[in-house]
C-alpha positions as a Markdown table, in Angstrom:
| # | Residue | x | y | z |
|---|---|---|---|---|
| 1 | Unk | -7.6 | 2.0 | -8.1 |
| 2 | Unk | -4.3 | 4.4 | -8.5 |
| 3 | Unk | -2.5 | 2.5 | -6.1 |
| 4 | Unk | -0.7 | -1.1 | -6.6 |
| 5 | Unk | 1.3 | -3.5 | -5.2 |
| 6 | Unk | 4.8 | -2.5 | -4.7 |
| 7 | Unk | 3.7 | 1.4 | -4.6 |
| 8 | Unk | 5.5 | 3.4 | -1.1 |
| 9 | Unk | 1.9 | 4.7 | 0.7 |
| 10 | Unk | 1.9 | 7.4 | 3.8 |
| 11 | Unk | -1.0 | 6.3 | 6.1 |
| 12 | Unk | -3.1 | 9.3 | 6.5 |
| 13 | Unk | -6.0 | 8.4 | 9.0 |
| 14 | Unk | -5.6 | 6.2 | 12.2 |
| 15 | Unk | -4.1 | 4.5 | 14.6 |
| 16 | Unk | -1.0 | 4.4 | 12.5 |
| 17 | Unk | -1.3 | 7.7 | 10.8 |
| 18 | Unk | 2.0 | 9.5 | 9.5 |
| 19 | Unk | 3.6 | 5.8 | 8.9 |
| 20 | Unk | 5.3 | 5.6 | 5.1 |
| 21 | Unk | 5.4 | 1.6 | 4.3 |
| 22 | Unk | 5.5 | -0.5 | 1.0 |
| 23 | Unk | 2.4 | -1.9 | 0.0 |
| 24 | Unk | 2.3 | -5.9 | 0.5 |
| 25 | Unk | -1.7 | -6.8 | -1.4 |
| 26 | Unk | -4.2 | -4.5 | -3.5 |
| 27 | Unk | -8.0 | -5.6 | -2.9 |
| 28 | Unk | -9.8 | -3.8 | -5.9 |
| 29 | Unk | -13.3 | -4.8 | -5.7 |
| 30 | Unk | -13.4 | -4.2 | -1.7 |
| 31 | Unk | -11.2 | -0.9 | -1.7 |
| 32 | Unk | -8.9 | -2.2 | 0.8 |
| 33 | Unk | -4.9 | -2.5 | 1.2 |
| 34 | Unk | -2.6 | -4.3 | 3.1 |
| 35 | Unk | 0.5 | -2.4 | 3.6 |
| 36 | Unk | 3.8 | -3.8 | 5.6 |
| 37 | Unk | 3.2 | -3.1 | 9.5 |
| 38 | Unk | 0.0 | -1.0 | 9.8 |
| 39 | Unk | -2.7 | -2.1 | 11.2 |
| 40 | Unk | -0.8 | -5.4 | 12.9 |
| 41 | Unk | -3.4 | -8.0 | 14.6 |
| 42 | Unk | -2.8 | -11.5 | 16.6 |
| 43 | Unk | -4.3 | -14.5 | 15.3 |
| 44 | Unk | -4.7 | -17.5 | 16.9 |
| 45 | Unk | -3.3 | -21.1 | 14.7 |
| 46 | Unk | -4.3 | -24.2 | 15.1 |
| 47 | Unk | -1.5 | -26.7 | 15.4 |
| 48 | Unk | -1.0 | -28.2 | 11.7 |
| 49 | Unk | 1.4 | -30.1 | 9.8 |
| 50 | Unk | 3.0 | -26.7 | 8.4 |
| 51 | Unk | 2.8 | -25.0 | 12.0 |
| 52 | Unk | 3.1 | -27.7 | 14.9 |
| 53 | Unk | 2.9 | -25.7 | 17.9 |
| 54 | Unk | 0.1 | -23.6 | 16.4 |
| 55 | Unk | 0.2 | -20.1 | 19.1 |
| 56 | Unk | -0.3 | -16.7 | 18.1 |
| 57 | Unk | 0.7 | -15.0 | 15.3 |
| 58 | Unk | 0.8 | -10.9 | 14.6 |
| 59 | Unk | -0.1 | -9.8 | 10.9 |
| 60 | Unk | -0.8 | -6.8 | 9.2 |
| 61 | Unk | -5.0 | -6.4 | 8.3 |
| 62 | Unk | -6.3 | -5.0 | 5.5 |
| 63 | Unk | -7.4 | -1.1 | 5.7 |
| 64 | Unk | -9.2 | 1.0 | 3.6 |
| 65 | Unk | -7.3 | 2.4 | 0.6 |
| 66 | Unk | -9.2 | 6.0 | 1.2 |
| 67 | Unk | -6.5 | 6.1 | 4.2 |
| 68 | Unk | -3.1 | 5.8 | 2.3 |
| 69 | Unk | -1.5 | 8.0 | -0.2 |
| 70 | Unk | 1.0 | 7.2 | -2.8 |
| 71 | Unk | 4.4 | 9.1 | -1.2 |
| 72 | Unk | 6.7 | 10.9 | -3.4 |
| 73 | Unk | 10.1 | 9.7 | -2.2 |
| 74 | Unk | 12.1 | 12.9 | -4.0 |
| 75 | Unk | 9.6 | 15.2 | -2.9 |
| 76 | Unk | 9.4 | 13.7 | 0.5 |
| 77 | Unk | 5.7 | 14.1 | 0.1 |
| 78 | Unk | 2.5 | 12.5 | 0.1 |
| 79 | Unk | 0.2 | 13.7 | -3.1 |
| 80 | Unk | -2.4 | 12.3 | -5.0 |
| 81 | Unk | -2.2 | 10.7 | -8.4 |
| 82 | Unk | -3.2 | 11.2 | -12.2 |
| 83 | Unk | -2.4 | 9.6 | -15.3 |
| 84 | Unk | -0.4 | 10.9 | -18.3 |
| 85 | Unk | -1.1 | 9.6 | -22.0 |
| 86 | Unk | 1.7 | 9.2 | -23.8 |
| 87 | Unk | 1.6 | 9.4 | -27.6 |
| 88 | Unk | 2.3 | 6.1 | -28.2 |
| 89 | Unk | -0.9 | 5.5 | -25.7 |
| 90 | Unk | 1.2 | 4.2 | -22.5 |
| 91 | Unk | -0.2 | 5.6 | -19.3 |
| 92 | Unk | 1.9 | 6.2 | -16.8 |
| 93 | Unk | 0.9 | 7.5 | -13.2 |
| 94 | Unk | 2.0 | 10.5 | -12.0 |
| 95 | Unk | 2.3 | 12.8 | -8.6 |
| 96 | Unk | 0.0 | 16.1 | -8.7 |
| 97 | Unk | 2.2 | 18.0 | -5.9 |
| 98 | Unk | 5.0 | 17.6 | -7.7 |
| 99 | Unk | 4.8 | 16.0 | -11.0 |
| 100 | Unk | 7.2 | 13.2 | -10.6 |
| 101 | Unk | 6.4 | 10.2 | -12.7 |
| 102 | Unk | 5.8 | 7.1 | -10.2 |
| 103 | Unk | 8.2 | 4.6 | -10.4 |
| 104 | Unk | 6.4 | 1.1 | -11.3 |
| 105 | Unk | 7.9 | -1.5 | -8.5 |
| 106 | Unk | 9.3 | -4.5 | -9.6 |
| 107 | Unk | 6.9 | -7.7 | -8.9 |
């Protein structure tokens, strides 16, 4: 998977398409992401210990990486992704549209 945790996406399919967002959780071996504010659903909780009153609470779902793209903040752009060998053999990614290196986000 090209993208990562940390990594700006635009959503380009749905419900929420055209949104640019950070991406919050990275679900390799299902495809899936969850990125901050897309794809928002209630749940209902149980009263606990940590959450007394229980109610309803709205968080983001996961959606299907195929629908985000990594977005080029200088070129204002969304663009898809490769990867550069370095000589010393570090990969880094890169954006095809414009051939910015991505910036790794801090974890």
């Amino acid at each position: 998977m090209k993208i990562k945790t940390g990594d700006e996406v635009k959503v380009i399919s749905g419900h929420y398409k055209g949104t640019v967002s950070t991406v919050k959780a990275v679900f390799p071996k299902e495809n899936k992401v969850i990125v901050e504010g897309v794809n928002m659903v209630k749940k209902s909780l149980k009263p606990s210990q940590a959450n007394p009153e229980g109610g309803v609470v709205e968080k983001e779902a996961k959606i299907d990486a195929s629908n985000v793209m990594l977005y080029d903040k200088k070129a204002k752009a969304a663009s898809r992704v490769g990867w550069k060998v370095a000589e010393d053999g570090t990969k880094t990614r890169y954006f095809k549209k414009s051939g910015n290196e991505v910036k790794e986000a801090k974890k």
